[in-house]
C-alpha positions, 0 to 999 in steps of 0.5 A, spaced: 816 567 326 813 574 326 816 579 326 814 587 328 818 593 324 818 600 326 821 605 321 822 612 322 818 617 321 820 624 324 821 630 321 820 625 314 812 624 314 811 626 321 813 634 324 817 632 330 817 626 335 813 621 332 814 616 338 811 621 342 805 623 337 804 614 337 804 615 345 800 620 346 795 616 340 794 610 343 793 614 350 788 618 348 785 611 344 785 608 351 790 603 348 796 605 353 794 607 361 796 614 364 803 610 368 805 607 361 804 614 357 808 618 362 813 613 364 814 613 356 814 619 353 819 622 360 823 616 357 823 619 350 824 626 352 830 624 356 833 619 350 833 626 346 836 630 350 841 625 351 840 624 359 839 616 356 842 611 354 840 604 350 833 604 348 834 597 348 831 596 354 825 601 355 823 600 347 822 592 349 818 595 355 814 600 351 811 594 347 808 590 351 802 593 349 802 589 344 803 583 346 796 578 345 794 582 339 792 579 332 797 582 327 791 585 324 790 589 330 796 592 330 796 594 322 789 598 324 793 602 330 799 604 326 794 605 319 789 609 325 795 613 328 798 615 320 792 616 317 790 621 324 
């Protein structure tokens, strides 16, 4: 079984959001659509604001971009999005 780890990276070795700043990479990229990029990023304003409650829900709805990808494609969109 494959697994996908994410790991923290704010205000560690990225200023700020990077949920935000990954989203709005992989809009710009064209990897995301405009309705996902704006569901997601209202969606993580909120959750920072404390106006949201489990991200369970929306984190598994945020990653269905990925489903039908190679492993690899993956690693180059995180490696592309830390590198940028």
């Amino acid at each position: 079984m494959r697994e996908l780890v994410f790991f923290d990276l704010d205000n560690t070795l990225i200023q700020g959001q990077s949920q935000i700043h990954f989203v709005s990479y992989l809009y710009r990229r064209g990897t995301i659509e405009r309705y996902l990029y704006f569901k997601l990023v209202l969606w993580l304003i909120g959750y920072k604001a404390g106006m949201v409650g489990t991200p369970r829900s929306v984190m598994e709805h945020a990653v269905t971009f990925l489903r039908g990808r190679e492993p690899i494609e993956v690693k180059d969109l995180v490696r592309g999005f830390l590198d940028e």
